[in-house]
C-alpha angles and dihedrals in degrees: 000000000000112000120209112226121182106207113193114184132185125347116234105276106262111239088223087072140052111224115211122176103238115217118224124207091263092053094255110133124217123202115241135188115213116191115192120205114254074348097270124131111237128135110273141148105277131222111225118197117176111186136172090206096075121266099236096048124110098237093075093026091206093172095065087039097054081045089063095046103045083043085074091044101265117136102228119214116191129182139192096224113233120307096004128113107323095352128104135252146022112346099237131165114240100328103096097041095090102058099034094045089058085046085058097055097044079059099058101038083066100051119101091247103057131091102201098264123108130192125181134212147173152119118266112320091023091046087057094049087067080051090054090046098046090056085064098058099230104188085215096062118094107164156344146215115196115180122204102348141090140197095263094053114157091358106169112237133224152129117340118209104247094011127091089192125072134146133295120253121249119228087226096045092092102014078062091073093039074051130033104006092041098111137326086299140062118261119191113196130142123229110215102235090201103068117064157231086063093203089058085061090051096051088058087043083058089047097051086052105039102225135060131230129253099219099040081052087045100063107028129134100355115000125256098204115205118187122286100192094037086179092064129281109314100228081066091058128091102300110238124183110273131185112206120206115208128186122214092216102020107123093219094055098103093066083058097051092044079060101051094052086057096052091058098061093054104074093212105047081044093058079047116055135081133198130231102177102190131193088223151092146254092270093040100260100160115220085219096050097035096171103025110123116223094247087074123113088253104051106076084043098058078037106063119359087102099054096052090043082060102041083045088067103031105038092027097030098236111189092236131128110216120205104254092219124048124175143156118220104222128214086026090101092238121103098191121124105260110205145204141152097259143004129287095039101261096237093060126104141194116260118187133216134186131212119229144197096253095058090267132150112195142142091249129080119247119202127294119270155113142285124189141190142163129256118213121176090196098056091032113175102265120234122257096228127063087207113019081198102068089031088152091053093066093011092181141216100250093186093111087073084074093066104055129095100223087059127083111216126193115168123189126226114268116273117251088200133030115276115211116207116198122164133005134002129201137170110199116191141140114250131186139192142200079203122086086248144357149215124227121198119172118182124193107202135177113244112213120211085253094061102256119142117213128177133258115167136332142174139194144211143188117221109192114203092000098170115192099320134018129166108236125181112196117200105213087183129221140328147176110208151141127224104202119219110265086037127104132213110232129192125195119178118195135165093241147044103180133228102352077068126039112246119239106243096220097245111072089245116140105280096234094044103046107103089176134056137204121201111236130197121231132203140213127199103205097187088060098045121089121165110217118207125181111225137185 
């Protein structure tokens, strides 16, 4: 079967940069941007971005970005990391970015317009890239400011030894090297998630286009993980200050907070780091401004205002003290930055509700019993979302789930006054299985008046061999938002989320290889399930 695949190289170099090809110590050479401010050459603190999705497209728009920032007197350097649009070498997923990413600064350390200090910032890829060079302990680096990303981005998960939980694999985690990270260029396709084995139509993808790609080779069927951070973990480098963006709604978010919790139990990262709690997601949708394009006036200014406030204080030394939370309260109608001192706020509290037979959710506990559905991989819940990315821009009703019979459904009683949620949320129950493993999804989701059903937060586990009973705890993350009075929480729990995760076929064969799937039914021990929120 011939498989249509849309390629889309370099945008057109922008006249407001010099490129230069920038050598790395093994000869390679990586294209970089450099945008002067007022283009003049003077000593200044330089702005480093290092990005896979090539650093003259419009998808990233670097050329208004570096505006903004040289606007405020700021030189921007930006780099197509290696082999990659106009940039040198193998086209390989994270292990690169380490080395390359300390070249680069010693670059740029020897050019006429720069003082010697160094910040880094970006969205996703090119968040982790300040992660990469930070593991390397580059002296000119003084900070970074990495939005909606982690150390750990589109890790490929899998079995733990000692542990029978791990997480649940993302649809994207191996189409994002037969897309992105192909070859130097982007390729747009679409895997029919329908027709299986996945890996058969791979293998016609790799035909159509005539080469295969290292890091989907790299990692199938089962990955072979090089280092990332060949120089050693960078949380055990030389702690800088860093400003993490997180996005309420953003699908990667959990990598990020699984950072954050690392960091605070290093003293020194924890004297370093500063929250930026967003209601967004990961393509910067704003739950505030659902429909506003990023070529609107407000747009650069929400962007990237924090950012420059930051890099103000820590590469020009502005005498200013930053909050070190902030965070939006979404659904509350007001976009302002809310602060305090940690996170979560230290006047919240935890609140618990249980589930019950009757569809119930109340803080009180029902009788013990069981609930029961059946998993199908050929008939998967469907995700909500046509791009889990860009979750705000559809934002969708998710009340249909409701309706179906392989999803669990307890809804509370309205609220007769707002609920504030601020902090984690968890659901804890004991599962159990007639299948060699399962998958485990909980959504928490904000029940208008009218019936509508919208999300808040979720989370999602695999359970391999889980018998008739197994305690799982799912972390559905954080959020900042507001229940309005006359509004009601709902959790559904279900075994699938398809296709932004890949279904589990029934039968414990490898997800991309099985070409056949067996129901499975799924149990729920109610007396045994709370859902913990955390409330102002």
């Amino acid at each position: 079967m011939s498989i249509p695949v849309q390629r889309t190289g370099p945008g057109p170099l922008s006249p407001d940069a010099t490129q230069h090809m920038v050598r790395m110590r093994d000869g390679v050479r990586l294209a970089t941007d450099v945008y002067l401010p007022g283009g003049e050459v003077r000593p200044g603190p330089v702005v480093l971005t290092r990005l896979p999705y090539d650093k003259c497209g419009e998808y990233t728009f670097m050329p208004r970005v570096a505006a903004y920032f040289t606007a405020r007197g700021y030189t921007m350097v930006v780099q197509d990391v290696r082999g990659k649009f106009r940039s040198e070498g193998e086209t390989l997923l994270f292990v690169n970015e380490a080395y390359d990413g300390h070249d680069t600064l010693d670059w740029i350390v020897q050019q006429e317009w720069s003082d010697g200090v160094v910040g880094m910032w970006g969205d996703s890829y090119y968040g982790f890239t300040q992660w990469a060079a930070v593991s390397t302990g580059h002296p000119a680096l003084r900070a970074i400011a990495p939005r909606v990303t982690g150390t750990r981005l589109g890790e490929l998960p899998g079995p733990v030894p000692g542990k029978r939980t791990h997480d649940v694999e993302m649809g994207v985690a191996r189409f994002y090297p037969l897309s992105v990270f192909h070859d130097r260029d982007m390729l747009f396709w679409e895997l029919d998630w329908t027709r299986r084995p996945y890996a058969a139509q791979v293998e016609e993808f790799f035909a159509a286009v005539g080469s295969r790609s290292a890091s989907y080779d790299m990692w199938f069927p089962h990955p072979v993980n090089l280092r990332r951070f060949p120089a050693g973990h960078p949380f055990d480098a030389p702690a800088v200050p860093v400003l993490m963006t997180v996005g309420w709604w953003d699908n990667c978010a959990p990598w990020q907070w699984h950072d954050h919790r690392e960091l605070q139990r290093r003293p020194a990262w924890a004297s370093n780091e500063y929250l930026l709690l967003e209601a967004i997601d990961h393509e910067n949708n704003s739950h505030f401004e659902r429909g506003v394009p990023n070529t609107a006036p407000s747009f650069l200014p929400r962007y990237l205002d924090p950012a420059i406030e930051f890099f103000d204080v820590f590469l020009r030394g502005r005498d200013t003290t930053l909050p070190r939370v902030r965070w939006q309260l979404a659904g509350s109608g007001d976009p302002s930055w809310r602060t305090c001192p940690s996170w979560p706020p230290p006047s919240a509290h935890e609140i618990v509700l249980h589930p019950a037979a009757d569809g119930g959710l109340g803080s009180r506990p029902g009788p013990a019993g069981t609930v029961t559905w059946t998993h199908d991989a050929a008939d998967p819940v469907p995700s909500p979302a046509g791009d889990a990315f860009a979750f705000l821009a559809e934002y969708p009703d998710e009340s249909s789930l409701a309706e179906r019979a392989d999803v669990l459904t307890f809804t509370a009683a309205p609220r007769t006054e707002p609920l504030d949620l601020a902090g984690p949320i968890r659901l804890d129950t004991v599962a159990g299985s007639d299948g060699p493993e399962m998958d485990l999804f909980a959504r928490l989701a904000d029940v208008a008046p009218d019936g509508s059903a919208r999300l808040i937060a979720r989370g999602q586990q695999t359970v391999l061999d889980p018998g008739d009973s197994f305690p799982v705890s799912l972390d559905l993350g954080h959020t900042g938002y507001r229940l309005a009075a006359g509004h009601a929480l709902r959790l559904t729990v279900a075994s699938s989320d398809a296709p932004e995760f890949v279904p589990a076929p029934g039968t414990g064969e490898h997800r991309w290889l099985a070409g056949k799937t067996t129901p499975n039914r799924q149990r729920l021990h109610l007396g045994d399930t709370r859902l913990t929120l955390t409330v102002l």
